[in-house]
C-alpha positions as CSV (number, residue, x, y, z in Angstrom):
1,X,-21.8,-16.3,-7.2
2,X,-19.6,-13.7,-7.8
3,X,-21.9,-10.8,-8.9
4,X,-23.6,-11.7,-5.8
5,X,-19.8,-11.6,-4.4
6,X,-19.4,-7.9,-6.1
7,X,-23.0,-6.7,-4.8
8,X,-22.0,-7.5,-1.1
9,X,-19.2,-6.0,-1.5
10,X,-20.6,-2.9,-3.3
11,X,-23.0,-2.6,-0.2
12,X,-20.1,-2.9,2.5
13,X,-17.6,-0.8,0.8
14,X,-20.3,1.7,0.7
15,X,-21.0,1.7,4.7
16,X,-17.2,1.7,5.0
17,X,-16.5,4.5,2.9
18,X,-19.2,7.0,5.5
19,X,-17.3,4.8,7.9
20,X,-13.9,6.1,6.6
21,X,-14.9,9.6,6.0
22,X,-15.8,10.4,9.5
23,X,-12.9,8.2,10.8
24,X,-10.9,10.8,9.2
25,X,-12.7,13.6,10.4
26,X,-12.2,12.2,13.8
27,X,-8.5,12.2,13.3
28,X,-8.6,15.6,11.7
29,X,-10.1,17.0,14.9
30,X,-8.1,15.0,16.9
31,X,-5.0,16.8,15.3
32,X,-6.5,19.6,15.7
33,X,-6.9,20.0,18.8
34,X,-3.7,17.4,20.5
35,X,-1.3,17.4,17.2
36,X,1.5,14.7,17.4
37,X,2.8,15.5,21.0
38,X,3.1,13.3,24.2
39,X,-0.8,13.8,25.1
40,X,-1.6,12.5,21.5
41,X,1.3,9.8,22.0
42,X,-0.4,8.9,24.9
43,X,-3.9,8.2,23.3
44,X,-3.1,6.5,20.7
45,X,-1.2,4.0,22.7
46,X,-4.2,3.9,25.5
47,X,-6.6,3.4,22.5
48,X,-4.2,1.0,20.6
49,X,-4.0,-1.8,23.2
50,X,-8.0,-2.4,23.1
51,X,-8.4,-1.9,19.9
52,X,-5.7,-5.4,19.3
53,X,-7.4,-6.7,21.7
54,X,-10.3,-6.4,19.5
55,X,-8.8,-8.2,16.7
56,X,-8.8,-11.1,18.5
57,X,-11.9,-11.2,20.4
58,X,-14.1,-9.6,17.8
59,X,-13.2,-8.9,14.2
60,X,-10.0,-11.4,13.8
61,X,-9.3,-14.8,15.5
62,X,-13.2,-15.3,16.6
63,X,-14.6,-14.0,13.4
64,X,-12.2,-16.7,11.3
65,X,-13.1,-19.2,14.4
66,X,-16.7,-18.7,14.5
67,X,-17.8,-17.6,11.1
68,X,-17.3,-21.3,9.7
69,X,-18.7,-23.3,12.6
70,X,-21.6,-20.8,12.6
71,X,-21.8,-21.6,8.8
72,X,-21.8,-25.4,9.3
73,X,-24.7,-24.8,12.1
74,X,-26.7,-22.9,9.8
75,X,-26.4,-25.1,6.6
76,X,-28.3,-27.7,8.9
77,X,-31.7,-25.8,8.5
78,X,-32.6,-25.8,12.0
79,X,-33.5,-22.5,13.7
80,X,-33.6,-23.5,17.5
81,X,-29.7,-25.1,16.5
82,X,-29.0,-21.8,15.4
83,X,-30.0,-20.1,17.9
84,X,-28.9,-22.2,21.1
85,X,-25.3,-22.0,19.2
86,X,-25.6,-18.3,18.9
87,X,-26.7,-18.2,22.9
88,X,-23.8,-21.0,24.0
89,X,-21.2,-18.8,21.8
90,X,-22.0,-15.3,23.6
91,X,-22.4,-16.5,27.1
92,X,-18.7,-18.2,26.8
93,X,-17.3,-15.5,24.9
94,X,-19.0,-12.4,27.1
95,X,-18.0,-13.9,30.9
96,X,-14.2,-14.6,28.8
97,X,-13.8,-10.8,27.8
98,X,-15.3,-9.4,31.2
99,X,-12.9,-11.0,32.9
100,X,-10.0,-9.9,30.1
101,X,-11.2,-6.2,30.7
102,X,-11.8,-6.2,34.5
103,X,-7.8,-7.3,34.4
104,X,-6.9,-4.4,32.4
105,X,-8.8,-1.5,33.8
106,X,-7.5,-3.0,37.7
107,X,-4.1,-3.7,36.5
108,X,-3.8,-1.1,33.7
109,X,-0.3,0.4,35.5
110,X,1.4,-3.0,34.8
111,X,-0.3,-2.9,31.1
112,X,1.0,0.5,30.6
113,X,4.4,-0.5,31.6
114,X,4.7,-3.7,29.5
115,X,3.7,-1.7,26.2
116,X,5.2,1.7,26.8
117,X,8.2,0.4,28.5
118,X,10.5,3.5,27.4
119,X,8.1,5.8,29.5
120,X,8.1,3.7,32.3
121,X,11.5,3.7,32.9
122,X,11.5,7.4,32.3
123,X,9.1,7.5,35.5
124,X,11.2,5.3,37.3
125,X,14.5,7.8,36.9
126,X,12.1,10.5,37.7
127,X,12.3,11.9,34.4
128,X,9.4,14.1,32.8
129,X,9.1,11.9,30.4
130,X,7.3,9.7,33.0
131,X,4.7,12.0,32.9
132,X,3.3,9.7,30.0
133,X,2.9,6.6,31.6
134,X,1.1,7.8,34.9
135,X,-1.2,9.4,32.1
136,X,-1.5,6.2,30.3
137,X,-2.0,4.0,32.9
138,X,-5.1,6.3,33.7
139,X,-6.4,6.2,30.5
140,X,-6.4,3.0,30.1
141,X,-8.8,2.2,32.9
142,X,-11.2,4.6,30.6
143,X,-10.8,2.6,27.1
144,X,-10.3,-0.6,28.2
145,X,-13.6,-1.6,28.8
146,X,-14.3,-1.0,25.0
147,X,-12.8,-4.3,24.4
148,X,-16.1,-6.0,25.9
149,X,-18.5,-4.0,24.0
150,X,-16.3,-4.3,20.7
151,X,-15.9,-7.7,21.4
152,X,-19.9,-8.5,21.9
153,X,-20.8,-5.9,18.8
154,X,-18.4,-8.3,16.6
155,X,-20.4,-11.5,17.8
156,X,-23.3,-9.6,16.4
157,X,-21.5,-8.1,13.7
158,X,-20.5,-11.9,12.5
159,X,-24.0,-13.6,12.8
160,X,-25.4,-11.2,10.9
161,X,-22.7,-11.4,7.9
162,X,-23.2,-15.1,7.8
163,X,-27.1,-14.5,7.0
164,X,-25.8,-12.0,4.4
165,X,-26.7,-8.3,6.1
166,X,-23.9,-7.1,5.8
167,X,-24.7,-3.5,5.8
168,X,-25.7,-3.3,9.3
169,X,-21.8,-4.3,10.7
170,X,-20.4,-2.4,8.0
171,X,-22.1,1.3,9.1
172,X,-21.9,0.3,12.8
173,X,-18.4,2.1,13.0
174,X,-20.0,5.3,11.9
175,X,-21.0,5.5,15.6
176,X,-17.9,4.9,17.4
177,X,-16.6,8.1,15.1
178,X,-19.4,10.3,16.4
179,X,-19.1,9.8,19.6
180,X,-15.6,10.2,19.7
181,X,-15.6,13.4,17.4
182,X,-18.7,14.7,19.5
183,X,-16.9,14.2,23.1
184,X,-13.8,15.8,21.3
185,X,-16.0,18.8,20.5
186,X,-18.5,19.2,23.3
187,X,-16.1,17.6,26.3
188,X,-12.9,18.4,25.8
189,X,-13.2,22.1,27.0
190,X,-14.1,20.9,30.2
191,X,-11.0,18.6,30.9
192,X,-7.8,20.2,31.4
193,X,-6.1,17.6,29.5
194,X,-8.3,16.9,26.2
195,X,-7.0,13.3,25.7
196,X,-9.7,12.4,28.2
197,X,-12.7,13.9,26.3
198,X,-11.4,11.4,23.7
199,X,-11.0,8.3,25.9
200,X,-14.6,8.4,27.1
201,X,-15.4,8.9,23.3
202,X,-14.3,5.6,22.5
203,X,-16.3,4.1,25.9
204,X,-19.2,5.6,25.3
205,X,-19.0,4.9,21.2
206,X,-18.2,1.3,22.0
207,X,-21.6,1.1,24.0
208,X,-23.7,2.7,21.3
209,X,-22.3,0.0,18.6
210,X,-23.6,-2.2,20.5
211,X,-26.6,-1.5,21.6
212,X,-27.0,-0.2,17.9
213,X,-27.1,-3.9,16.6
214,X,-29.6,-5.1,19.1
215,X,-32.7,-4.5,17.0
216,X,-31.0,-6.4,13.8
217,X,-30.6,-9.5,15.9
218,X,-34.3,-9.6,16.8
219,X,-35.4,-8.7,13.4
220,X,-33.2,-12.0,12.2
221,X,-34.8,-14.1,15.1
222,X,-31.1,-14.9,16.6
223,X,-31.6,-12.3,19.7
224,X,-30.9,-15.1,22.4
225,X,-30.2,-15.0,26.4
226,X,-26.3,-15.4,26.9
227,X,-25.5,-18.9,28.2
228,X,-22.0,-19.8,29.8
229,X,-21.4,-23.4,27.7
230,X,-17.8,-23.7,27.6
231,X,-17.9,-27.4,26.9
232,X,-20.0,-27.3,24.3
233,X,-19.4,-29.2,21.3
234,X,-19.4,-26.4,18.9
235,X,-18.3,-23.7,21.5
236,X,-15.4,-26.2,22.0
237,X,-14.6,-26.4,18.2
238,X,-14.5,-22.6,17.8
239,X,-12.2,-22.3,21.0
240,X,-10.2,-24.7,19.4
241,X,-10.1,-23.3,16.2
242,X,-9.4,-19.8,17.9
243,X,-6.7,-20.6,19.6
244,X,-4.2,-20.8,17.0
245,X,-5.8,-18.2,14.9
246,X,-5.1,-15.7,18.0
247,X,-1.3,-15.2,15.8
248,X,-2.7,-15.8,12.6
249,X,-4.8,-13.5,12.0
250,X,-3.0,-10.9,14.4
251,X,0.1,-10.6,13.0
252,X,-0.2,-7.7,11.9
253,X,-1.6,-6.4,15.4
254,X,1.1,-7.6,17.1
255,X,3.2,-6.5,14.8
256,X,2.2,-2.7,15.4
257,X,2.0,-3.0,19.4
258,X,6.1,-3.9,19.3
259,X,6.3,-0.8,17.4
260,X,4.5,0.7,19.7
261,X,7.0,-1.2,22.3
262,X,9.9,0.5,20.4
263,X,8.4,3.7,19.5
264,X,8.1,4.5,23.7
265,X,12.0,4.5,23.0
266,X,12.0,6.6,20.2
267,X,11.6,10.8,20.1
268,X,8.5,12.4,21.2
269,X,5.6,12.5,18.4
270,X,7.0,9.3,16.7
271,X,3.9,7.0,17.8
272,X,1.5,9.6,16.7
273,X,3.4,9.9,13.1
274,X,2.9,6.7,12.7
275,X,-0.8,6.7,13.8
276,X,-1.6,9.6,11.2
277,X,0.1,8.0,8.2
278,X,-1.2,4.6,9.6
279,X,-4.7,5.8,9.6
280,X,-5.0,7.2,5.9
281,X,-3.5,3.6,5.1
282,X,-6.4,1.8,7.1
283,X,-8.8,4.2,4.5
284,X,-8.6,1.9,1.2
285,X,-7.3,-0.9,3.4
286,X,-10.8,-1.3,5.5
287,X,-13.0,0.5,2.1
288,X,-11.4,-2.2,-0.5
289,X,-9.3,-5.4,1.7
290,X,-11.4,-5.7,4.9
291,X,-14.7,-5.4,3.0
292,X,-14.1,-7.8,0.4
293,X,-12.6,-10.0,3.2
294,X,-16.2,-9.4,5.0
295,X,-18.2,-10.8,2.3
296,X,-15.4,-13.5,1.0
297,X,-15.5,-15.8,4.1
298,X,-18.8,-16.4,4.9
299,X,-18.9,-17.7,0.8
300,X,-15.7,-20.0,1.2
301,X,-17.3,-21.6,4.6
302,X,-20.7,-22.4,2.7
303,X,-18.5,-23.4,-0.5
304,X,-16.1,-25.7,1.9
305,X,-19.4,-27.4,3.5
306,X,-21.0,-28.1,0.0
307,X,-17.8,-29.3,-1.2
308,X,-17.9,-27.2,-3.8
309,X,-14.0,-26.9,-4.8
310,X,-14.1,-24.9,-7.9
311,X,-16.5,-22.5,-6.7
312,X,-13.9,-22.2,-3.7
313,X,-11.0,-21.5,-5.8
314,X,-12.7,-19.0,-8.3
315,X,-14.0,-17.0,-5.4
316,X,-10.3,-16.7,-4.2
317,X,-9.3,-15.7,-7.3
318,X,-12.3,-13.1,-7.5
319,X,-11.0,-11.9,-4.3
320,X,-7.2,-11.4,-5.9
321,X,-8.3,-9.7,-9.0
322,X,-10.5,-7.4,-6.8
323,X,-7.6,-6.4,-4.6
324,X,-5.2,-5.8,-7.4
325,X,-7.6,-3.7,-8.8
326,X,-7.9,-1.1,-6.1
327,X,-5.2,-2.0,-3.7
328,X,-2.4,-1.6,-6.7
329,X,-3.4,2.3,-7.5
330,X,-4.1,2.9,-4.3
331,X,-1.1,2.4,-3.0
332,X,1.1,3.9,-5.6
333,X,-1.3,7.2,-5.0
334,X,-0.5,7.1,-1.4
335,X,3.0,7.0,-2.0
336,X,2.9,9.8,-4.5
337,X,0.7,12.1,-2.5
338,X,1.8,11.0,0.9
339,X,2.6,14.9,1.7
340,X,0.2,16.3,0.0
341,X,-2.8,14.4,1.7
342,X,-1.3,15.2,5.0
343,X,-1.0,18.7,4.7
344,X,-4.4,19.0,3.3
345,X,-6.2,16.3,5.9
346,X,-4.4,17.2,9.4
347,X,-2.1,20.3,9.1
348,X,-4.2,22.4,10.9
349,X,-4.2,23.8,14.5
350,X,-1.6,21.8,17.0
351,X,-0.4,19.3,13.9
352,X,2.3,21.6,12.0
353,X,3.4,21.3,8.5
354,X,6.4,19.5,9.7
355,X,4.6,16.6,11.8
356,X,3.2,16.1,8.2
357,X,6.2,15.9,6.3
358,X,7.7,13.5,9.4
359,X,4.5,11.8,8.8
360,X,4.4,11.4,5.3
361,X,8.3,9.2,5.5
362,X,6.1,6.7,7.4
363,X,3.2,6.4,5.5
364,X,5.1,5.9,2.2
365,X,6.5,2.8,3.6
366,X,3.1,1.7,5.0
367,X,1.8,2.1,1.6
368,X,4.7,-0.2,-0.3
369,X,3.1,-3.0,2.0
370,X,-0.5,-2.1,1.1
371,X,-1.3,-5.0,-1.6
372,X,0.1,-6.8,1.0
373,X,-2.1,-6.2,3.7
374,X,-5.2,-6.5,1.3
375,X,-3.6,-10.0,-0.2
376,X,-3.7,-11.7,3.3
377,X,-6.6,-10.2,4.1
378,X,-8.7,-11.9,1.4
379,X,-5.7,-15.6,1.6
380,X,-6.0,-16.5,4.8
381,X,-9.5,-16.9,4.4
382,X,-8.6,-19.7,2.3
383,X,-7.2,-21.5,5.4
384,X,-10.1,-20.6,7.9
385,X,-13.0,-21.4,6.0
386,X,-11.5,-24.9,6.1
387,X,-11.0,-24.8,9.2
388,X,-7.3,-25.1,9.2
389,X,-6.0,-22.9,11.4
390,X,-2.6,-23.9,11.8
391,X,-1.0,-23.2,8.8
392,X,-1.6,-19.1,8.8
393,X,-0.4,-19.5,12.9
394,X,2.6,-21.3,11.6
395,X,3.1,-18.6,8.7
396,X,1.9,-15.6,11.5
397,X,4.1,-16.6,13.5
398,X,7.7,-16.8,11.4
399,X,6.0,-13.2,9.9
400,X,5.8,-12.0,13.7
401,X,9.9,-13.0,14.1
402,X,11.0,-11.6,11.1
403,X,8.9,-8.2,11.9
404,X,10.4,-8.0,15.4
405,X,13.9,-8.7,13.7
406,X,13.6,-6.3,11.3
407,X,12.5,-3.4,13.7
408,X,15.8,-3.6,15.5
409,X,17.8,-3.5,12.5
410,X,15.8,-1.3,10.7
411,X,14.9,1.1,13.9
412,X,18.3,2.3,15.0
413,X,19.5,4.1,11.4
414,X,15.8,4.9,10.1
415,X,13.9,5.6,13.8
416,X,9.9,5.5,13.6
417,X,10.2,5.4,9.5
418,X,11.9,1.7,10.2
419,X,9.2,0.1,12.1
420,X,6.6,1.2,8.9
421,X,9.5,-0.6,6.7
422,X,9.5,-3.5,9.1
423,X,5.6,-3.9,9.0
424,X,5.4,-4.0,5.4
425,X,7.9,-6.2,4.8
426,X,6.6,-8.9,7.0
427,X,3.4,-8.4,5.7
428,X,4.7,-9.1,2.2
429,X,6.5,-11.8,3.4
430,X,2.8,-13.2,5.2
431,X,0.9,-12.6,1.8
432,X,3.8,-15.1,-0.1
433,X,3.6,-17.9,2.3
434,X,-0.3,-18.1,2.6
435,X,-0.4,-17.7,-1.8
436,X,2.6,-20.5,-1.8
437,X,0.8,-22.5,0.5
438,X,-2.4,-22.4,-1.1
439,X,-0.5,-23.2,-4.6
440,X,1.3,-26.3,-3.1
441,X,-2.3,-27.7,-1.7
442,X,-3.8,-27.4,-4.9
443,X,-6.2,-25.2,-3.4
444,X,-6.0,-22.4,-5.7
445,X,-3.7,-20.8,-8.2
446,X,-4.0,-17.6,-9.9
447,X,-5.6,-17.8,-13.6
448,X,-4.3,-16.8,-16.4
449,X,-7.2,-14.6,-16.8
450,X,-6.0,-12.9,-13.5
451,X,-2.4,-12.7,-14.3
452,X,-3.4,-10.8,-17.6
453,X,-5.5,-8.3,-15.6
454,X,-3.0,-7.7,-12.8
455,X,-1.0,-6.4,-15.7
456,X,-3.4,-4.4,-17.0
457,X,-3.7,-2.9,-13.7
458,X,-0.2,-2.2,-13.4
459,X,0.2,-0.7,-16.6
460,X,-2.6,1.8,-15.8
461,X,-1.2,2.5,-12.4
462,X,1.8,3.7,-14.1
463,X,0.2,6.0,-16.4
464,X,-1.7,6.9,-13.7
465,X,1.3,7.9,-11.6
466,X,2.9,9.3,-14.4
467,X,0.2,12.1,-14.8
468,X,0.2,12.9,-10.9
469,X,3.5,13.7,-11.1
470,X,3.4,16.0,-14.2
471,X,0.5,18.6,-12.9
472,X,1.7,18.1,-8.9
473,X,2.8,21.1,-7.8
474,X,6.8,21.1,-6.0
475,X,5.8,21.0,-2.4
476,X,7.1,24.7,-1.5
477,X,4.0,25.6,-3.5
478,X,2.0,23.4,-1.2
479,X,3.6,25.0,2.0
480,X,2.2,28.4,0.9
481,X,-1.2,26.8,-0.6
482,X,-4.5,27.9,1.6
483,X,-6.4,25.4,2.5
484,X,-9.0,25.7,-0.2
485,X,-5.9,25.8,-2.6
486,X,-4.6,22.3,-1.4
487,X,-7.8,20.9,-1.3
488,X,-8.9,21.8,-4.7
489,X,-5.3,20.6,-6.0
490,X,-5.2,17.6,-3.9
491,X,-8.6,16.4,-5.4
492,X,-7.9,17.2,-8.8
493,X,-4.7,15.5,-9.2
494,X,-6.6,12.3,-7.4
495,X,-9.5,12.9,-10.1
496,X,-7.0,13.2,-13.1
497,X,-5.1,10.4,-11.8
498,X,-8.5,8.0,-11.1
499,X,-9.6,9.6,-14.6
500,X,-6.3,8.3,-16.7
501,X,-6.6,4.9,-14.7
502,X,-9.1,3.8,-15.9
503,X,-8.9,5.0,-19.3
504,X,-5.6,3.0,-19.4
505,X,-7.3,0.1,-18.6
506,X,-9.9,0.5,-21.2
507,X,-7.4,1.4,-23.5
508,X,-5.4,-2.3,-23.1
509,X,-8.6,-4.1,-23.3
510,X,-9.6,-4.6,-19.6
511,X,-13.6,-4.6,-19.4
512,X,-16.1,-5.1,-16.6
513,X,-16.8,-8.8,-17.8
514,X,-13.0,-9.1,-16.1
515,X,-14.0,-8.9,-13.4
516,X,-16.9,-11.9,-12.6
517,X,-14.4,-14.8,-12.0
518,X,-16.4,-18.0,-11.3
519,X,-19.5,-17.3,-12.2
520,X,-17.7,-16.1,-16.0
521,X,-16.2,-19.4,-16.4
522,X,-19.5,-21.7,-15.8
């Protein structure tokens, strides 16, 4: 099971990584051409609210809802079953988030104030900082209805996970990048405020993905007529089962939306360094957490439903040892390199060298939580696929408390930097519940065979680290670099340090044959 495990993932890694690569040069243009001022501020937060709404309706609380039930449905061997469960489930769920985004573009104003609260009292007292919320509260009526196209492209995007294409959701992001790095190209000159050409690119890219996944559906024979069943006996189980997992899984989402909350309070450009230094952390977070996570739950459901508890608990620990194998180094790089990578990636037109420096405080803390994100990514799966939801909720929402308490402790002596210290500390803390949990349940436990690697891993990642910062050059070097010269240093100092990696590992005995977990120990 697990090299079929490892091959899944191979494939959706793979479609992430294009994924990644354009999400980044999206950003880059995006910086580009609104750097980290209040228009950018003003886009990220007008983008930010559907995109948690998103995690809920589409990727988080209904995937962990649905995935399992849909799992159970399938494991019965009947095709019309399937399929009228498929049609019941996207009726229900489609009139739910028409409804959801009908409220927010016709009450956006009130959404606007509610999230960006600092700007809206800054329009109440007539000051320009008010500015921002009359231009969010517009922008909003032009985003907000990607939440129902997200939301129906992550039905899709589920279904066809569960029947083991998973290449087909993992590329369908490609297409929400084009679309918004083609309208920032060939729209924005005809707006007098840009941010606008890059709202309708994330309308008109949330309509492509999905109409994009159409054609998969009918291939698979689960292309069905939407029927409103909201008493359905399995639509009612996954509303059930969602329900709680709207905190458990979101956490972290609603842990960046109070930022967001504070941030309105905080200095102009101090959503937008967050954003940046957020975004390279979402590159190996979605490329090495969210696709394992992809691939991990749809296994654990069909392991849970054949009772197959060993298999269960060495597909865990596969997932762990995968993690700690790329989240570890990864997040040491991005701590090492945070300037660097900024400078090189976004310091170009209206982003200056000091929005990345400012940025590069945030992302270090971001990446100190970075195992952490990838751990309950790939853990509370664990919980789902059982179809217990309400121990992550229970966990989510103590991790939600302790977030919000540490921003206002941590806000007011270390501003935006705080809330990235808050964020990864509750996700630590999230990560040592769900593992404890799992532990006291006798559910699974970390091998011996895993504790071994980890160490390997960390070993390497310290020789690793150790060579970056013996060739990286001081950073008033990097201030003068072209951009040629940074990206030619940038990429050799992440090939040296990739390079000595993984010849530490090899060097303390760690081998592919590591790596297999279950299928090693049958």
């Amino acid at each position: 099971m697990s090299s079929k495990l490892l091959k899944s993932g191979v494939i959706v890694s793979a479609m992430t990584f294009i994924s990644r690569i354009l999400g980044l040069v999206r950003d880059v243009v995006v910086a580009n051409i609104m750097g980290a001022g209040a228009a950018a501020d003003v886009f990220f937060f007008a983008n930010k609210i559907p995109n948690f709404l998103r995690r809920l309706f589409a990727e988080g609380a209904f995937a962990q809802a649905f995935i399992p039930v849909l799992a159970e449905v399938k494991a019965e061997g009947e095709l019309s079953d399937l399929r009228m469960f498929i049609a019941r489930t996207a009726g229900t769920l489609g009139v739910i988030v028409t409804l959801v985004t009908l409220f927010g573009v016709i009450f956006s104003p009130v959404i606007a104030a509610i999230f960006g609260t600092g700007w809206f009292l800054s329009y109440l007292d007539s000051d320009p900082e008010g500015a921002k919320f009359e231009l969010a509260s517009l922008m909003l009526k032009i985003t907000f209805p990607y939440l129902f196209f997200i939301s129906l492209t992550g039905l899709s995007g589920a279904i066809l996970n569960t029947l083991n294409r998973f290449a087909v959701a993992a590329f369908t992001p490609v297409l929400l990048n084009i679309s918004i790095i083609s309208c920032a190209i060939y729209l924005s000159p005809h707006f007098q405020q840009p941010a606008f050409a890059l709202a309708w690119g994330v309308f008109i890219g949330g309509l492509v993905q999905l109409l994009f996944q159409v054609p998969f559906l009918y291939r698979a024979g689960v292309l069905v007529k939407p029927t409103w069943a909201w008493r359905d006996e399995k639509v009612t189980k996954v509303r059930k089962l969602m329900v709680p997992a709207l905190f458990g899984v979101s956490v972290g989402q609603l842990n960046l939306l109070f930022d967001t909350f504070i941030a309105s309070f905080l200095v102009t450009g101090s959503i937008s360094w967050l954003y940046y230094s957020d975004r390279l952390l979402e590159f190996p977070l979605g490329l090495f957490g969210i696709a394992i996570a992809t691939v991990i739950l749809p296994t654990l459901s069909a392991n849970h439903v054949s009772k197959d508890s060993h298999a269960f608990a060495g597909n865990i620990d596969w997932a762990v040892k995968m993690v700690c194998l790329l989240g570890i180094p990864a997040a040491a790089g991005l701590m090492v390199l945070a300037e660097p990578m900024l400078l090189t990636i976004f310091s170009h037109g209206a982003f200056t060298v000091q929005d990345a420096t400012l940025s590069s405080y945030s992302l270090i803390a971001y990446a100190s939580g970075l195992l952490s994100f990838m751990l309950i990514k790939v853990l509370a799966p664990g919980f789902f696929s059982r179809q217990d939801m309400k121990t992550p909720v229970k966990f989510g929402i103590w991790c939600m408390a302790a977030n919000m308490a540490f921003n206002l402790l941590l806000a007011i002596p270390f501003g935006y930097v705080g809330l990235a210290i808050a964020t990864a500390l509750s996700a630590t803390m999230n990560a040592i519940l769900l593992y404890t949990k799992l532990h006291q349940l006798g559910i699974y436990s970390v091998t011996r065979e895993s504790v071994f690697a980890i160490s390997r891993i960390a070993f390497g990642t310290l020789s690793m680290v150790a060579i970056i910062l013996l060739f990286k050059p001081p950073m008033s070097d990097w201030y003068l670099f072209s951009l040629p010269e940074k990206i030619l240093w940038l990429s050799g100092l992440i090939g040296i340090g990739a390079t000595t990696f993984f010849i530490a590992l090899f060097a303390v005995g760690m081998r592919p044959s590591h790596l297999k977990g279950y299928q090693a120990k049958r």
